[in-house]
GUROMI-859050 format. One line per 10 residues: number of its first residue (from 1); for each residue x, y, z of C-alpha. Coordinates in steps of 0.02 Angstrom, whole numbers, always signed. Layout:
residues N
NUM> X Y Z; ... $
end
This chain:
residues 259
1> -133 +51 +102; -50 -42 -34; -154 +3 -217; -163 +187 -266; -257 +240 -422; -217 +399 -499; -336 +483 -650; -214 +538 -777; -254 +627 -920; -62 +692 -957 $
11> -95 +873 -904; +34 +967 -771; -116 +945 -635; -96 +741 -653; +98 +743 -668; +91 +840 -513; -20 +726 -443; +95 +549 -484; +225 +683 -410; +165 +684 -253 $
21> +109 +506 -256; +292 +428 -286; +332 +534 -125; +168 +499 -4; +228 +316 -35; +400 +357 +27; +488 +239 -86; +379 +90 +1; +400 -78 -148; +248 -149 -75 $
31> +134 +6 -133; +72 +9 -306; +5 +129 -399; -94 +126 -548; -115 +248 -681; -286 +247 -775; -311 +352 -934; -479 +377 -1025; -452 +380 -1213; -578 +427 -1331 $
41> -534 +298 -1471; -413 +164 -1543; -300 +298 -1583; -293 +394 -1439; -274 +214 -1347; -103 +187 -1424; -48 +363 -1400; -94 +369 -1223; +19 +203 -1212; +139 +256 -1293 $
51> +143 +415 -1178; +158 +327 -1023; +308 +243 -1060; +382 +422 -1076; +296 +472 -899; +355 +306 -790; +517 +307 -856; +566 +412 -718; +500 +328 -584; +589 +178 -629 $
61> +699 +147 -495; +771 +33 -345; +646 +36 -190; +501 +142 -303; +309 +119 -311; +295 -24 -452; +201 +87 -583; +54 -2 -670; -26 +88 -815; -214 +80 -891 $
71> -297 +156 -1048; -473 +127 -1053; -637 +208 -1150; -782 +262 -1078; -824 +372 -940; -685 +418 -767; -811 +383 -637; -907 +203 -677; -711 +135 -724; -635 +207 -575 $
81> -776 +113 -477; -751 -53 -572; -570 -25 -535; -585 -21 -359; -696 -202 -349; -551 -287 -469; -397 -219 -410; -452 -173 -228; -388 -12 -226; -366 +96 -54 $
91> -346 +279 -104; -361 +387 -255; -255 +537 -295; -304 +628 -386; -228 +817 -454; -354 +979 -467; -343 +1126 -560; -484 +1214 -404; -602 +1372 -455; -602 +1558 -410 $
101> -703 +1586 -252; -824 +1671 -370; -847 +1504 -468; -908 +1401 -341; -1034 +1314 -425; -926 +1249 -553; -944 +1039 -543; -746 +988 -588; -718 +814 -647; -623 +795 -464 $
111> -758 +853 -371; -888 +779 -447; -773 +587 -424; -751 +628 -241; -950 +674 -231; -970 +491 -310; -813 +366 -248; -841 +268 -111; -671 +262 -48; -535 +387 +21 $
121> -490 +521 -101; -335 +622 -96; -353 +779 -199; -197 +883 -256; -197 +1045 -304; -131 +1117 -448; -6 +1239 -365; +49 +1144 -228; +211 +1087 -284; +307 +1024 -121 $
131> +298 +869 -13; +301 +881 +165; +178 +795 +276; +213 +826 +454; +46 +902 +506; -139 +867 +470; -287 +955 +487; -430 +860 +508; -613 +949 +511; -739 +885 +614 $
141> -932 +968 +639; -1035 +940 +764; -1092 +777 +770; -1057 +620 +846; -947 +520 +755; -1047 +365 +710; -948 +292 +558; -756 +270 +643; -688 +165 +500; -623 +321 +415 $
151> -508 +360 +543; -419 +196 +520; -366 +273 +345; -293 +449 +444; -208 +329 +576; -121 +250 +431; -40 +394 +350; -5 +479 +485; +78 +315 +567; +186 +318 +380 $
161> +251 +496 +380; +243 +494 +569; +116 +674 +551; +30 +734 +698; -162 +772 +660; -244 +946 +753; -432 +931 +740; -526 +1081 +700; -717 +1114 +747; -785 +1260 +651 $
171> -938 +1321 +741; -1046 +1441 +675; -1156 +1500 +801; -1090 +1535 +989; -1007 +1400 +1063; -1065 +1352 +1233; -944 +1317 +1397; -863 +1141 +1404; -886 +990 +1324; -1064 +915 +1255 $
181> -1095 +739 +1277; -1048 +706 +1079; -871 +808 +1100; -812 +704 +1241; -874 +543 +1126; -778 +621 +1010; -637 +662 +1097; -630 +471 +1147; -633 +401 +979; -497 +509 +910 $
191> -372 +469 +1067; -412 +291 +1050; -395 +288 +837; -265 +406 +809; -153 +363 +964; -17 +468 +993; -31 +548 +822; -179 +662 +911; -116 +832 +935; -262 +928 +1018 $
201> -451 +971 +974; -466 +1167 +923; -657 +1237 +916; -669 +1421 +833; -817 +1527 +790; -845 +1589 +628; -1009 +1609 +511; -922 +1527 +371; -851 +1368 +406; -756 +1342 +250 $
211> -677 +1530 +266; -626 +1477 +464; -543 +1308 +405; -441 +1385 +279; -389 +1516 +392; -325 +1398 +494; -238 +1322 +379; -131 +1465 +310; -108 +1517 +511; -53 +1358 +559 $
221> +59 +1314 +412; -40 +1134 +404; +15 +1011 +272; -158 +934 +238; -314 +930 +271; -437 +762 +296; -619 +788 +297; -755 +660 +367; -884 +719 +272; -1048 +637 +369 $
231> -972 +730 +532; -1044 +889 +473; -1212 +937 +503; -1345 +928 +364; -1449 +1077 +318; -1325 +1187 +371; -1235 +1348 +285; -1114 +1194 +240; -1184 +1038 +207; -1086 +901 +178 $
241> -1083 +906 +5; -1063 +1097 -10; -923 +1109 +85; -832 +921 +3; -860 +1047 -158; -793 +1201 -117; -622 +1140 -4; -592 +1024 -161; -601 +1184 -275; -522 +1303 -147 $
251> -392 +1220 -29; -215 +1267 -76; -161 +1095 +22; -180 +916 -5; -371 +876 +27; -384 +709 +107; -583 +649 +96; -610 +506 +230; -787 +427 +143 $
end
């Protein structure tokens, strides 16, 4: 994981998002990360460079991400995914203001990018303010996990901040005695990908699965969460989509979307 882009529009929400950036690369020189700006004409194209000399100033210092800046027009998404083919970027991070619970439907800019990026995503929310990344949640449903390559992203930050992952399984009907022949799959794949960064495999029952992973979260003190979304069943309560959207508006840690 060496390129990082990071949306920044100047806001709190994207300083706090380069915030936690400069720290998730743990003052690694090989990482860079790449600021990208959309600006609406000439003059808001010198402004906005003008602006990020102000911003990197402060991250300009021995053993520090190098800090590459970008002010482009036209629209976040289709430049973001140009991005990615011409300076092979690995992750976005990306900063979130979220939505009430009551707002659900609301389509946020960072929502609607992790909907449409083909590539990890790493949302930040607003509040969250700290850095510590010792454990990860990551959600699984009920299916098989047929697309493994995701993982390989997990195994890599946890193998950096040396994080052990707990896997959650949300079910929302009740859940049978012992293993099916998909968990024990499962339960293969993520001691053989995650190696001894794999905690333990949790399943708990509850109607809503979003409500049961963020209850786990707050009971667990968890420092992120990683979702695969494909590993959750379609047509249910939560599709895959559905539930991407609301834990990008609603989680109160770092959302880490394996796609």
């Amino acid at each position: 994981m060496k390129n990082i882009l990071i949306p920044f529009d100047f806001s709190e929400v994207s300083k706090n998002a380069l915030e936690y950036a400069v720290k998730f690369a743990d003052k690694d020189p090989l990482i860079n990360l790449f600021l990208l700006n959309i600006a609406d004409g000439n003059n808001d194209l010198k402004a906005s460079e003008e602006n990020f000399k102000k911003i990197i100033q402060k991250y300009n210092k021995p053993l520090f991400p190098e800090i590459h800046t970008m002010v482009k027009t036209g629209e976040l998404v289709p430049s973001i995914i140009q991005l990615q083919k011409e300076l092979k970027i690995d992750l976005i991070i990306m900063g979130t203001r979220g939505a009430n619970l009551e707002e659900e439907n609301i389509a946020t800019t960072t929502s609607r990018l992790v909907q449409e990026a083909d590539l990890p995503v790493l949302v930040i929310p607003e509040k969250y303010r700290k850095f510590r990344l010792n454990t990860i949640i990551l959600s699984l449903g009920n299916e098989k996990i047929a697309d493994r390559f995701p993982l390989y992203v997990l195994l890599e930050v946890s193998r950096k901040h040396k994080a052990q992952v707990h896997v959650l399984t949300i079910q929302q009907k009740e859940m049978a005695m012992g293993y099916s022949e998909d968990d024990e799959s499962n339960e293969n794949t993520l001691n053989y990908f995650l190696e001894m960064f794999y905690s333990h495999h949790s399943f708990h029952e509850n109607g809503d699965i979003e409500k049961g992973i963020l209850e786990y979260i707050a009971k667990n003190d968890m420092d992120m969460l990683a979702i695969m979304p494909k590993t959750h069943l379609p047509g249910s309560e939560a599709s895959p989509g559905r539930l991407t959207r609301l834990l990008t508006l609603h989680s109160n840690v770092p959302l880490l979307v394996l796609d």
